[in-house]
TIRO-673112 format. One line per field, with one value per residue (C-alpha): residue number from 1; x, y, z. Coordinates in steps of 0.5 Angstrom, whole numbers. Each point is the difference from the previous one (the first is absolute). Example, Ala and Ser with C-alpha at 12.3 -4.5 7.8 and 13.67 -1.06 7.14 Angstrom:
num = 1 2
c1 = 25 2
c2 = -9 7
c3 = 16 -2
END
This chain:
num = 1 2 3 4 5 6 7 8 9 10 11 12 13 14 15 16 17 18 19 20 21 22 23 24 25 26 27 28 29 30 31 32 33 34 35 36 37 38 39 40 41 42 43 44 45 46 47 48 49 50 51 52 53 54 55 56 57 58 59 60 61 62 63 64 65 66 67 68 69 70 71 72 73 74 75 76 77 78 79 80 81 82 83 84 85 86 87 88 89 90 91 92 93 94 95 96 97 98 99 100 101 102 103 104 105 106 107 108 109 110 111 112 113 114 115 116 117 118 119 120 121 122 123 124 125 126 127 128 129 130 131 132 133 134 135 136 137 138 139 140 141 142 143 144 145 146 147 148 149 150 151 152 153 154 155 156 157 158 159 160 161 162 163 164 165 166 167 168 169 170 171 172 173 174 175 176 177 178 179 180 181 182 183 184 185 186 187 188 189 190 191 192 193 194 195 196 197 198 199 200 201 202 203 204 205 206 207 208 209 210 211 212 213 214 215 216 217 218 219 220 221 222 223 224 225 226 227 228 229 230 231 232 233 234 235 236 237 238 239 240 241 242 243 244 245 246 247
c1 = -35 0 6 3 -2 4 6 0 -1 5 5 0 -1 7 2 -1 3 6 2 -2 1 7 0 -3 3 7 3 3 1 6 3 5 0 2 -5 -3 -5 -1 0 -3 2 -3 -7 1 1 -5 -6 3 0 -6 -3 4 -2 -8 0 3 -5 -7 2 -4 -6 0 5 4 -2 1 -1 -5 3 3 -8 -2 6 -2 -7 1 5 -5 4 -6 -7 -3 -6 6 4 -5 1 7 0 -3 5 6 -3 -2 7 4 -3 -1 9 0 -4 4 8 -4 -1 7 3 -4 3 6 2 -1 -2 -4 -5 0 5 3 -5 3 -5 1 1 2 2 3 -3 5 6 4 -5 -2 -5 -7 1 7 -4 -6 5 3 -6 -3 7 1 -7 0 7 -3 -6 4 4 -6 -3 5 3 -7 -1 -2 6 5 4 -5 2 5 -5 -1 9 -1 -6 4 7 -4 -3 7 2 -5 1 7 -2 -5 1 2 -5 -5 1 -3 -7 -2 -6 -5 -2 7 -1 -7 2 4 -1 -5 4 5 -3 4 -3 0 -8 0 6 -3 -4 6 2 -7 -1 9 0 -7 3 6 -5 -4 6 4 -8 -1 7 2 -4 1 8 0 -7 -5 3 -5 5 6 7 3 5 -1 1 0 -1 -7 0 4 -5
c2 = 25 2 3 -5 -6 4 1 -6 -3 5 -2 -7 3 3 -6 -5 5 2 -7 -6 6 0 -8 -1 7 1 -6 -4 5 -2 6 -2 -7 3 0 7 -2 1 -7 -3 5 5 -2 -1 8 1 -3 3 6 1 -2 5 5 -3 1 6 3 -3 -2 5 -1 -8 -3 -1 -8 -1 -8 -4 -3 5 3 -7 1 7 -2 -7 5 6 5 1 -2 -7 4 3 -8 -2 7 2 -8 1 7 -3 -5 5 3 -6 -2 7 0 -7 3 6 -5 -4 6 3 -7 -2 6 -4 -4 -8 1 -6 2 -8 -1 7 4 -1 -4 -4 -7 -8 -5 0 7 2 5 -5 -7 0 -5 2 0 4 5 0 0 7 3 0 1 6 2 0 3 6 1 0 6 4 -1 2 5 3 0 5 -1 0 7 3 2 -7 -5 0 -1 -6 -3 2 -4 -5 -2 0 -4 -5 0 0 -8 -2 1 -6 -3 2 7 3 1 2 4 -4 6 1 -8 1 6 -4 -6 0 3 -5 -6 -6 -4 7 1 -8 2 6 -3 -1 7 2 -5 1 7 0 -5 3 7 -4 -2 6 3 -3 -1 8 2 -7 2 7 3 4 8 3 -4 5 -5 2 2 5 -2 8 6 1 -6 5 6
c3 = 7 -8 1 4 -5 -5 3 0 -6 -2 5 -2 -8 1 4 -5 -5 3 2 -5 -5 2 0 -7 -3 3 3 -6 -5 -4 -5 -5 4 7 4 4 3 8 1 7 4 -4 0 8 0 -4 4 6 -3 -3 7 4 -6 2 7 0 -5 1 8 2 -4 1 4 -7 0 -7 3 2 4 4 0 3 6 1 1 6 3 0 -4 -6 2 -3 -5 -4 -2 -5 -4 2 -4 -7 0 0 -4 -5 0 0 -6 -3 2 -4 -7 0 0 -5 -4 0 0 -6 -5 0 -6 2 7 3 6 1 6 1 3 7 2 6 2 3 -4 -7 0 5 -2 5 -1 7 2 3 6 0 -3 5 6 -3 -1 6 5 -5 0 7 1 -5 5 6 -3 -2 7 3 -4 -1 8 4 4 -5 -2 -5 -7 -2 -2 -7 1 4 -4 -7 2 4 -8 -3 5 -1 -7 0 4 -4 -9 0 4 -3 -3 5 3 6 -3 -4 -3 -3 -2 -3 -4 -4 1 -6 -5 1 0 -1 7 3 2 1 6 2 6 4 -1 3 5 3 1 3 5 1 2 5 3 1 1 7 2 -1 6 4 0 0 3 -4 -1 6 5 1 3 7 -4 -5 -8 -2 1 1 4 5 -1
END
């Protein structure tokens, strides 16, 4: 369990990193009033490349949540046991916000940088990149969070080809961003909110409860419905969906 609760701590460490490091560090960079920074799409990439990195990377040794969300769902779906929820939960947590320290850091050695307001955090209202209201924002996150889940499940099941999931699951959270920026900057993972949250301030802890409470719906939802629609690993089609289904 120790090296499991460590990988994921890193995972969502290089996860909070990469991504809202990419949004604080290189998504609006002018140079000589031009601007060259990686814009939305950049920082869409970036979150779903750090997660296909983690997958791949700590995978084997955790189930590469990094979210706990995506633990929660894995959980009511029988993919991990419930006794390692709690744990996997303060991980993510502790990595998030060690992911949030270390952007602050480096962005705080720019002259003139002011956390408040621009740590990436997430949001409704006047907080939201796009000013979305409450209600859009809970009905992304929770259909998204869903939509997530139901691609880790199927991807990660036992009858889906071996060796592509961190691919589908990458791709699936550069999908989702590229949805959703301008709803509200993108969670799905309250870990990833809460790593950041307090270093930017500015309403964001205030509004964190809805990027807790949103995704976690979201992973009840897919949780349940995953093996409801598409039955549980051990129960092989008629028709073969692989090639050990065929063996």
């Amino acid at each position: 369990m120790f090296h499991r609760l460590m990988a994921e701590l890193v995972g969502t460490f290089v996860l909070v990193l990469g991504g809202c490091g990419t949004a604080v560090l290189g998504a609006k960079f002018i140079s000589d009033g031009i601007s060259v920074g990686v814009g939305h799409l950049g920082v869409a990439l970036a979150f779903g490349l750090t997660v296909l990195v983690g997958v791949y990377a700590f995978g084997t040794l955790s189930g590469g949540h990094f979210n706990p969300a995506v633990t929660l769902g894995a959980a009511i779906a029988r993919r991990v046991e419930w006794d390692a929820v709690i744990p996997y939960w303060i991980a993510q947590v502790v990595g998030g916000l060690l992911g949030g320290l270390v952007v602050w850091a480096i962005a705080k050695g720019k002259k003139g940088f002011d956390a408040t307001g621009n740590m990436a955090a997430n949001g409704y209202g006047a907080h939201s990149p796009g000013g979305y209201a409450l209600w859009s924002v809970i009905i992304a996150e929770i259909i998204l969070t869903a939509v997530f889940l139901f691609v880790i499940l199927g991807a990660t099941d036992p009858r889906a080809p071996a060796g592509f999931a961190g691919i589908a699951i990458g791709l699936t959270l550069t999908l989702i961003h590229l949805i959703s920026i301008t709803v509200s900057n993108t969670s799905v993972n309250p870990a990833r909110s809460t790593g950041v949250a307090f270093f930017n301030g500015n309403g964001a802890p205030g509004q964190l409860w809805v990027f807790w409470v949103a995704p976690l719906v979201g992973a009840i939802i897919a949780g349940v419905l995953y093996p409801i629609l598409f039955g549980e690993g051990e129960e092989i089609a008629d028709e073969p969906v692989n090639d050990d289904a065929l063996a």
